[in-house]
Each structure stands twice: as C-alpha cells, then as structure tokens.
C-alpha positions as CSV (number, residue, x, y, z in Angstrom):
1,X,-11.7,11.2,-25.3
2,X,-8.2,9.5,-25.5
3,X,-5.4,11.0,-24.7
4,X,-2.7,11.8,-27.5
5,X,0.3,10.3,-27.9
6,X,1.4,14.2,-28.4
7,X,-0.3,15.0,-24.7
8,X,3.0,13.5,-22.3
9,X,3.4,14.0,-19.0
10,X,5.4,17.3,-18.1
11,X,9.0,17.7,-16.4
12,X,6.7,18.6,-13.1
13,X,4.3,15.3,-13.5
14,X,7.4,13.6,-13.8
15,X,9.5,14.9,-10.9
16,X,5.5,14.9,-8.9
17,X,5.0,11.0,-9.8
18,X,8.8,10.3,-9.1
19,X,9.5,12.0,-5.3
20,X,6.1,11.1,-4.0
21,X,7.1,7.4,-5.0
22,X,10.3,8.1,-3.2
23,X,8.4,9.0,-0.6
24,X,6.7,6.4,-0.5
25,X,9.6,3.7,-1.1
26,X,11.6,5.3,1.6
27,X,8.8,5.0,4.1
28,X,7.7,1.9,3.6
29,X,11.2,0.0,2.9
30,X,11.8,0.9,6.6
31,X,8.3,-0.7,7.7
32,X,9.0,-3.8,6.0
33,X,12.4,-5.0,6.6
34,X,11.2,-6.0,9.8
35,X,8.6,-8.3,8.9
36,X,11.2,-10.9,8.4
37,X,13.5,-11.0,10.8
38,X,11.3,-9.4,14.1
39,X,9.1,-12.6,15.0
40,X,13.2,-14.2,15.8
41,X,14.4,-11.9,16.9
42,X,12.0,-11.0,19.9
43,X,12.3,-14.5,21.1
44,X,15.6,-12.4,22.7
45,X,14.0,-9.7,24.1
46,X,12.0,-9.2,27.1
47,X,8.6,-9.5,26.7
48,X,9.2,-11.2,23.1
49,X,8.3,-14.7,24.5
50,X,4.4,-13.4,24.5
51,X,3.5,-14.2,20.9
52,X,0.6,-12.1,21.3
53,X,3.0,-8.6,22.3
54,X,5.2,-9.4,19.0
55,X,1.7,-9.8,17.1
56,X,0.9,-6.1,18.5
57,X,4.1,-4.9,17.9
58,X,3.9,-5.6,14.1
59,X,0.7,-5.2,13.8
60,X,0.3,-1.7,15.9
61,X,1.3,0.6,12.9
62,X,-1.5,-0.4,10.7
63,X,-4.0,-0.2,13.8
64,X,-3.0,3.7,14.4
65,X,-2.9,4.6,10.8
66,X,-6.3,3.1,10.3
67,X,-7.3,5.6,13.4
68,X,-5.5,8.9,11.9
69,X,-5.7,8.9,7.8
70,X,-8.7,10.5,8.2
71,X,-8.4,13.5,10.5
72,X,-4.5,13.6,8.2
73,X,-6.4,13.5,5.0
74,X,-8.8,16.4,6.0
75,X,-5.9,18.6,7.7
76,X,-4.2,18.1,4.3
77,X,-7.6,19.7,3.0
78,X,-7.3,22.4,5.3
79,X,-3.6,23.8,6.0
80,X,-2.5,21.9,3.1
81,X,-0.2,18.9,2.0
82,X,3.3,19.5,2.6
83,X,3.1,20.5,5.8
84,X,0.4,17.6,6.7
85,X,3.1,15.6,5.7
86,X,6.0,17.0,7.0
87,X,4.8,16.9,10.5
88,X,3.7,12.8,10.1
89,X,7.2,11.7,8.9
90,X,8.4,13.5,11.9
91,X,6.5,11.6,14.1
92,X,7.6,8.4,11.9
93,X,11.5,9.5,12.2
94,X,10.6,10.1,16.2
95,X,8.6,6.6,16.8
96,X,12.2,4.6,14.9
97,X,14.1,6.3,17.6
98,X,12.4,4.8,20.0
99,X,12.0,1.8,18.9
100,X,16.2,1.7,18.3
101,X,16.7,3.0,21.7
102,X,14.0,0.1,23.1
103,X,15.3,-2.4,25.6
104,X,12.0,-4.6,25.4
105,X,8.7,-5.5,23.5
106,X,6.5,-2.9,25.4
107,X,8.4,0.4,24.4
108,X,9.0,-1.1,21.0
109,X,4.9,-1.7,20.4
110,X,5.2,2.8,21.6
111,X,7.6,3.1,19.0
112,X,5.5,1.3,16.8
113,X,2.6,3.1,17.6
114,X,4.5,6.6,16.7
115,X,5.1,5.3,13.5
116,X,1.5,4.4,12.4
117,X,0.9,7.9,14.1
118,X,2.6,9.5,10.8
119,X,-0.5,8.3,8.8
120,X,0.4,10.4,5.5
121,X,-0.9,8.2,2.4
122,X,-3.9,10.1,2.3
123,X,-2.4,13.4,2.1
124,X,0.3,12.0,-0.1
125,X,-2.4,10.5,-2.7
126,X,-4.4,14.0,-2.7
127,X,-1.1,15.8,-3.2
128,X,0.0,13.5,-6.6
129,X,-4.0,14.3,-7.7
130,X,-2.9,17.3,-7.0
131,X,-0.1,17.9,-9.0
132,X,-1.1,16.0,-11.8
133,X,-4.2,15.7,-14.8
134,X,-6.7,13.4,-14.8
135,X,-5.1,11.8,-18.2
136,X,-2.1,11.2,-16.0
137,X,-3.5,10.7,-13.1
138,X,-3.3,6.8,-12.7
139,X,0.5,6.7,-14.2
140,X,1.7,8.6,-11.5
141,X,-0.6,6.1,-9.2
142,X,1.3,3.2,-10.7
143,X,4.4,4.5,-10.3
144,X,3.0,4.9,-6.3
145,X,1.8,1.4,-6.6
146,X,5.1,0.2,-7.8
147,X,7.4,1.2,-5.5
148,X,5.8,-0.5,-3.1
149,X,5.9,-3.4,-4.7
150,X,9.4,-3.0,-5.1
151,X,10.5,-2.0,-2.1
152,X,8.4,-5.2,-0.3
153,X,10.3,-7.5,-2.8
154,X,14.1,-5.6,-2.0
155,X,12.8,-5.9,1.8
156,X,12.5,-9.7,1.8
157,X,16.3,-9.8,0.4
158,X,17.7,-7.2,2.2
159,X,16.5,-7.6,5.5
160,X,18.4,-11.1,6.7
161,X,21.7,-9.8,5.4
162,X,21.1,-6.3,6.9
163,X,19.8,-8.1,10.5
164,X,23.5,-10.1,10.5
165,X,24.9,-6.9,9.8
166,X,23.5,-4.0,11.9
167,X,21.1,-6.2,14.2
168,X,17.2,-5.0,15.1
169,X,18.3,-1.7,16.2
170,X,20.5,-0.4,13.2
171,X,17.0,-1.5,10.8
172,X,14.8,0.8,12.8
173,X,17.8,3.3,13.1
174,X,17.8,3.1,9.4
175,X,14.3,3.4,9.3
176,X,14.6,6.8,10.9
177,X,16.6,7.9,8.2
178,X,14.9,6.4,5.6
179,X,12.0,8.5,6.7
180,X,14.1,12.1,7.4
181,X,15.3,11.3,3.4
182,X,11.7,11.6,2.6
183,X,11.3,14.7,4.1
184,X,14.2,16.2,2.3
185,X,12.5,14.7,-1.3
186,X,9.1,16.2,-0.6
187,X,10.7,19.7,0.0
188,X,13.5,19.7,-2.8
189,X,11.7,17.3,-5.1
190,X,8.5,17.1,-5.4
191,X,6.9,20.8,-6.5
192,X,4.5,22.7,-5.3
193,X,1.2,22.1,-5.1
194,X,-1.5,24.3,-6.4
195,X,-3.6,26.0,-3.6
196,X,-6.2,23.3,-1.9
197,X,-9.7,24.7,-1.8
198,X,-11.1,24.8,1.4
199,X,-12.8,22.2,2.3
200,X,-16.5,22.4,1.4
201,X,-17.7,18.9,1.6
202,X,-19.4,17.4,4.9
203,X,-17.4,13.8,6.1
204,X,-20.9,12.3,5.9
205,X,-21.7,13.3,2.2
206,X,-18.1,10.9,1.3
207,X,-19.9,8.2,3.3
208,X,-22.8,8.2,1.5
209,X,-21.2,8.1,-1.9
210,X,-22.1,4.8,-3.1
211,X,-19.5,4.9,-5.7
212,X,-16.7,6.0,-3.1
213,X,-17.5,3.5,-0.7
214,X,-17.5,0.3,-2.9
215,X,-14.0,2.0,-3.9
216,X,-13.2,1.8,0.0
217,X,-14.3,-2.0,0.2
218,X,-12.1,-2.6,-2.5
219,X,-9.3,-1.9,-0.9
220,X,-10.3,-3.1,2.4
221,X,-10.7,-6.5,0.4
222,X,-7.4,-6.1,-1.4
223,X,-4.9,-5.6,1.6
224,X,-6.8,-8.0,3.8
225,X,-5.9,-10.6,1.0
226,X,-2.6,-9.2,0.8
227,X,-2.0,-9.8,4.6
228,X,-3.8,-12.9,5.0
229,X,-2.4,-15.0,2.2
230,X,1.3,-14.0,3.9
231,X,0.5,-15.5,6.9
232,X,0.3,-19.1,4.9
233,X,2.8,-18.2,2.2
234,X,6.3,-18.1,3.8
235,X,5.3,-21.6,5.8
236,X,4.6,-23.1,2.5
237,X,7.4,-22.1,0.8
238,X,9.7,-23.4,3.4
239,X,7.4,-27.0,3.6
240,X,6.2,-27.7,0.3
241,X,8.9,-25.3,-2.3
242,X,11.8,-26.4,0.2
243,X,13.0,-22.3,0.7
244,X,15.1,-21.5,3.9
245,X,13.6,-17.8,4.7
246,X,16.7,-16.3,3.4
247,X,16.0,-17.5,0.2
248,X,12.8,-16.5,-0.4
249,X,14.0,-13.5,-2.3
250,X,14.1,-16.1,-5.4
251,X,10.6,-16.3,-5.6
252,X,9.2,-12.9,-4.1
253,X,11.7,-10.7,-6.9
254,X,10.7,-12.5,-10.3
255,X,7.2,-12.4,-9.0
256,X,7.2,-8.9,-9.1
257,X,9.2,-7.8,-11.6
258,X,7.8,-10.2,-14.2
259,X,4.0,-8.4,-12.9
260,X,5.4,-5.2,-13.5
261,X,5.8,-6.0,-17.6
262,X,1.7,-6.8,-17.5
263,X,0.8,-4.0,-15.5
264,X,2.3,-1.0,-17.3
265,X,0.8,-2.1,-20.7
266,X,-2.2,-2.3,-18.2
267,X,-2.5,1.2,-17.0
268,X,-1.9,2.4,-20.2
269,X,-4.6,0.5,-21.8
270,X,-6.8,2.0,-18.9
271,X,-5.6,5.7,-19.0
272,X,-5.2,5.9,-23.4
273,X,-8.5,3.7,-24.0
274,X,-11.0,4.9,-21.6
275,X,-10.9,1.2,-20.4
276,X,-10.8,2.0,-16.6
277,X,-13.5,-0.3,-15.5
278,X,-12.8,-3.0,-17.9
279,X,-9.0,-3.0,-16.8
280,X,-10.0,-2.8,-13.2
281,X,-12.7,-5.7,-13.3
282,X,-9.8,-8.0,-14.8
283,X,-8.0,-7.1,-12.1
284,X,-10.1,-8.6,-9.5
285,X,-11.1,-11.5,-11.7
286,X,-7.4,-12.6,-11.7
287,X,-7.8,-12.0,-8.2
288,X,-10.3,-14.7,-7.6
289,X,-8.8,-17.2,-10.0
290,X,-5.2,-16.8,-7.7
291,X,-6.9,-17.4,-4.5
292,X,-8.7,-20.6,-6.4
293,X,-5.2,-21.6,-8.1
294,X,-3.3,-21.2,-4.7
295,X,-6.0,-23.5,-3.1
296,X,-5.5,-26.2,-6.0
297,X,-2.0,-25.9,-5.7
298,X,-1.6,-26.3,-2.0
299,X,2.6,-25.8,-1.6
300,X,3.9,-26.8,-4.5
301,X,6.7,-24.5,-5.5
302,X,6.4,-24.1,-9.3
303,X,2.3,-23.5,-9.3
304,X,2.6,-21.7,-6.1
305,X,5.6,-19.3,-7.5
306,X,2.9,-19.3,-10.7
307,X,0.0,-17.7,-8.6
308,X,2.6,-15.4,-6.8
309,X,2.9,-13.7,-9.6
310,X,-0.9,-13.6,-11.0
311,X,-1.3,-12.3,-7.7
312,X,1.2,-9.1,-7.9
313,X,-0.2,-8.7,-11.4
314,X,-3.8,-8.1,-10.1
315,X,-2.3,-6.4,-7.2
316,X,-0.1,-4.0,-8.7
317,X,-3.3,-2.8,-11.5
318,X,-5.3,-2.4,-8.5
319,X,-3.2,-0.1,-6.3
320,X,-2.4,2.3,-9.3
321,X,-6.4,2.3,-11.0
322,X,-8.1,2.6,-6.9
323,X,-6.5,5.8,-6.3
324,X,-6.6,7.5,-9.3
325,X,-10.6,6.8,-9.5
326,X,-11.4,8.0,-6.1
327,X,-9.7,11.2,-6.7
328,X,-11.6,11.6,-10.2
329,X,-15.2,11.3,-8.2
330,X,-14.1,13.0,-5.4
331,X,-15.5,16.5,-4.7
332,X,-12.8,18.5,-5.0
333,X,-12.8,20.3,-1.6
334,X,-13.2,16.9,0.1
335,X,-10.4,14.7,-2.1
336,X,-8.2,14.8,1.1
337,X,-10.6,13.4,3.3
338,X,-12.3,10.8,1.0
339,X,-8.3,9.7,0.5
340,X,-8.1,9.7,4.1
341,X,-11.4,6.9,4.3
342,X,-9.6,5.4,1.9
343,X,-6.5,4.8,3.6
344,X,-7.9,4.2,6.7
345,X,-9.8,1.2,5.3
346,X,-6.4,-0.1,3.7
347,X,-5.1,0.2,7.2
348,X,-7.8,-1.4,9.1
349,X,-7.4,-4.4,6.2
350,X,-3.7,-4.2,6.6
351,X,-4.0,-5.1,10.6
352,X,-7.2,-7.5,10.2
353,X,-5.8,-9.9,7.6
354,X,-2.8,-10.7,9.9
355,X,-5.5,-12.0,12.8
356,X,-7.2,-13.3,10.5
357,X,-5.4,-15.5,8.4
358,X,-3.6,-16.7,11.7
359,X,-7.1,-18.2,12.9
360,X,-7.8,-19.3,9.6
361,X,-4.6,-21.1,8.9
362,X,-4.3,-22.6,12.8
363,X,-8.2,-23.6,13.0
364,X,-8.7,-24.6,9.8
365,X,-5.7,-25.0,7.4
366,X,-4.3,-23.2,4.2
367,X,-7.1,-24.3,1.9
368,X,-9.4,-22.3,4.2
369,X,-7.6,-18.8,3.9
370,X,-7.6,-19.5,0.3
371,X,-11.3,-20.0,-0.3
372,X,-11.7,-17.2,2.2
373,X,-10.5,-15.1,0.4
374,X,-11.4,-16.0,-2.7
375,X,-15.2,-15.7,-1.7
376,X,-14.1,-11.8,-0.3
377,X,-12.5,-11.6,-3.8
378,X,-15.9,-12.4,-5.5
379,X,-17.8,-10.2,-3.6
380,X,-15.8,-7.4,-3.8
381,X,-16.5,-8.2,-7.9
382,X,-20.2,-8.1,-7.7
383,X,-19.9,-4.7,-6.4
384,X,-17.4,-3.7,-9.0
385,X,-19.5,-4.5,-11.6
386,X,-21.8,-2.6,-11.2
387,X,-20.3,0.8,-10.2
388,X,-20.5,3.7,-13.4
389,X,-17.0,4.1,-14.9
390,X,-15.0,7.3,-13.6
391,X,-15.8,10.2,-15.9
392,X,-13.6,10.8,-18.8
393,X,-12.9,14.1,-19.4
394,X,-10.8,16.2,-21.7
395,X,-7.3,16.7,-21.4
396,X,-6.8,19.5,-19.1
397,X,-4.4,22.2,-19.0
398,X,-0.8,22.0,-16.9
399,X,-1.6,22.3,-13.1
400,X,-0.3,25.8,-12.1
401,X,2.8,25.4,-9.5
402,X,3.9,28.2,-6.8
C-alpha cells in the first residue's frame, strides 16, 4: 500500500541516509579527482610514458574491488557492518599513503591496488537496508546515488585548481584524509545497526535468483555505459563544444544538478506509488534514447550538453531504485553477499568500459561506442521488462538501534 504522507522518515533514517552518503562522497571525491589531471601528469613520472601502466594505474581500483565486494559483502553478513567497513577504509587511507609517498607509476598502480582492496559498497548498501524500512528504503538510496553524482561533478572542477595547488601528491594525501573522515562519520554518525542474522543463504542460491541476477546485469550495463561514453565525452567537448579541460565544469555541474530536480520527484513517485518498475523501465528507456541522441548529435555542444543531462537523469533514478530492489528480494541472511555480487559486477563494468570504449573509439569512432551502448542499453530493457515488481509491503515498524 502507499506510504502516508504521516509515515516520514525518522531522526535515525535521516542521520542513517545522511553519514552513509558522506561516506560515500568522502570516498569517492578522493577517487575521482584524479581522473583529470593523472593521464598529464604521469607523462612526468617514471614509468608514466607507458600508456598502458597509467591505464592500470586508474583502472586497478575497479579491477580489485570487483575481486573483494563479495567475500566484504558476506564478512559484513557474518561479523557485521561497521567493522567490515572500518577495516576496508583503513586499507583505502593506507593504499593513498602510498601512492603520496610513490616516486613512479609501478608503486602508484600498489597504491592503487590497496585502495580497490577497501571494497566496502556492499557492506555500506546492506548496512543503509539495514537501518532503514522498506518504504524508505530507496530515499536513502538516492541520497547514496546522489552524492556520487555530486561529488563526480565537484571533482571535474576541483581537481585542475587543487593539481596547481597541492600537485599529484597532496590529491592522494587528501584522499587519505578524505577516507579517515569517513571513518570518523560511520562511528559518530551513522547509528547502530540492528544485529545481522547469520548468514543462512548458500552463495549459489543468490546466483540462481533470476530476479537478482538481471538486477546485477543492470548494473553491469549501467557503469560500463557510464565508463565507456567518458572515454569519447571529454575529446568531444574539447573538439566539437570548443571546452579547454578546465572548463568542463560548465557543462558536467548543470548537468547534474538540473537531473537531480527530475529524479527526486522520481523516487518518490516510485517509493509513494508503488511505481518501482514503471519508474525503473523509464529509466533505461531514457537510457537508450541518450546513447541514440549522443550518436545523432556527434560533438555538438548544445545537443551534446542536452543528452548529458538525459543521461544523469536516467543514471541517477537507476543507482537509487537498483539497490533498494535487491535488498527487498534479498534473503535476509544473505543481503550482504547478494550486495556484494552486486557491487562486484558494478566494479567489473566500472574497469571494462574504460578498455572498451578506448578500442571502440580508436578502431572504430564515436558513433560506434554510442550504438554500442545503446544496443547494451536495449538489452539490458528486454530483461527489465520482464522481471515481477519488488514486493510491496506494509509499512513497517522503526528498526531497533543498539
């Protein structure tokens, strides 16, 4: 049934939804204000002549979170969130370090690799299920999904200025304490989580859950998009829009903000309405018609600025609903780990979409990586359509906090 207008969130929803977004912002505003400015500047650096090295090097995280969310998101089943968590942004505060301290490309890519070692979205997504009801469940998600958005728009206007400022090593230097900041929100923020039970489930019954796994697709689809359309888009905003990199900002920041005033009446039409499905199908719908726009527009600025923000739109509605309909379906003792398939398929998308929307773009041009991904887009549709929505249950009492 709907939820009423009378059924809010709580102060502990609140401050739940609002640290673990921190969290999340503080995380990964350190992982991408290097995206800009590290391709330049390991043209001075030994090693950073091998284009292939500086490929690792970025790419690396994404490669060792796709090999750990899972064994995080079932630990987090086991011996709980918080400390799951705790000890991965250790390990992310320890791999900045080295990468501040690194003299050349090869102990950066270890640094790199430490990061992605701190695999925590899994547990971080079961602990906001956690601490939140299922009426509630995907606002908190969006707020998730937001902050990422957000952060990725500050990053490309932050990270020039803060490169001229501070150089390579003060940005992973601040990364380290971007990540020990999150540590002190999950302890003094965020509250405590209700006990985890056990974990029941068997890996391979998550694996064979139809429903689950078209989820996992889905976002498999969605940040191999994500990665492979930014391999074409700076390139054609400096050729065809006419943008230096540092001014990118000018397009990336009204992109997303402007998506942000469609997706919140979005998520609420999903959550208050019942409309999950319908909301979510949309979603990848507009997905398709971007990648078809961007290919009709090729690099003009206004269309291509136009589709940019169709495209965060789509994307921001689909990172808040994904989530909060795998933990719904989820058994409950396995929610960690079916999170943790979840994420590790984000991460394996994450890393493939930079390959290959490089080979795309270099073998066969920009029109290419858009149909290609529009014709991932439409698959990923057909398989949408037909999933059951995610049961709609009554609201349900205040989680219990210790």
């Amino acid at each position: 049934m709907p939820v009423s207008a009378r059924d809010p969130m709580s102060r502990e929803e609140r401050r739940a939804g609002l640290g673990l977004a921190a969290i999340f912002a503080l995380r990964m505003l350190g992982l991408f204000l290097i995206l800009p400015v590290f391709a330049v500047h390991a043209a001075g650096i030994p090693g950073g002549d091998d284009l292939t090295l500086v490929g690792l090097a970025i790419g690396a995280y994404g490669l060792t979170q796709a090999c750990l969310q899972i064994a995080y998101g079932a630990a987090s089943d086991r011996f709980g969130r918080k400390p799951v968590i705790v000890f991965g942004l250790v390990l992310f505060v320890l791999g900045s370090v080295i990468a501040a301290l690194a003299d050349g490309i090869h102990m950066i890519i270890v640094g790199r690799v430490l990061q992605g070692a701190g695999a925590i979205s899994a547990a971080v997504t079961a602990l906001a299920a956690d601490l939140t009801r299922d009426q509630h469940r995907t606002k908190v998600m969006a707020m998730i999904g937001s902050s990422i958005g957000l952060v990725f728009a500050l990053s490309m206007v932050a990270a020039p200025l803060l490169y001229a400022v501070i150089g390579m090593d003060g940005i992973f230097w601040l990364t380290a304490v971007l990540a020990f900041g999150a540590i002190g929100v999950l302890l003094w923020v965020v509250p405590e989580a209700p006990p985890v039970p056990r974990a029941t489930g068997r890996f391979i019954d998550v694996l064979r859950d139809g429903q689950l796994m078209r989820l996992n697709f889905g976002v498999f689809a969605l940040h191999l998009i994500q990665t492979t359309m930014w391999v074409m888009v700076p390139s054609a905003l400096v050729t065809g829009g006419g943008l230096a990199m540092t001014e990118h900002w000018k397009v990336y920041l009204p992109a997303v903000l402007l998506s942000f005033l469609v997706m919140v009446p979005a998520v609420i039409l999903a959550e208050r309405h019942d409309r999950m499905k319908a909301v979510f199908n949309a979603a990848i719908a507009l997905l398709v018609l971007v990648q078809f726009g961007l290919w009709l527009a090729g690099d003009a600025l206004i269309p291509m600025a136009l589709m940019l923000t169709l495209f965060f739109v789509a994307f921001n509605v689909l990172e808040a609903t994904q989530p909060s309909w795998i933990s719904r379906i989820a058994p409950p003792g396995s929610k960690g780990t079916a999170l943790g398939v979840y994420n590790t398929l984000q991460s394996i998308g994450l890393f493939l979409g930079g390959l290959l929307g490089g080979w795309l773009g270099q073998g066969f041009g920009p029109a290419a990586v858009s149909l290609f991904c529009a014709a991932l887009a439409l698959l990923w549709l057909a398989l949408a359509a037909s999933m059951a929505p995610p049961p709609v249950r009554p609201a349900a009492p205040l989680p219990a906090h210790g």
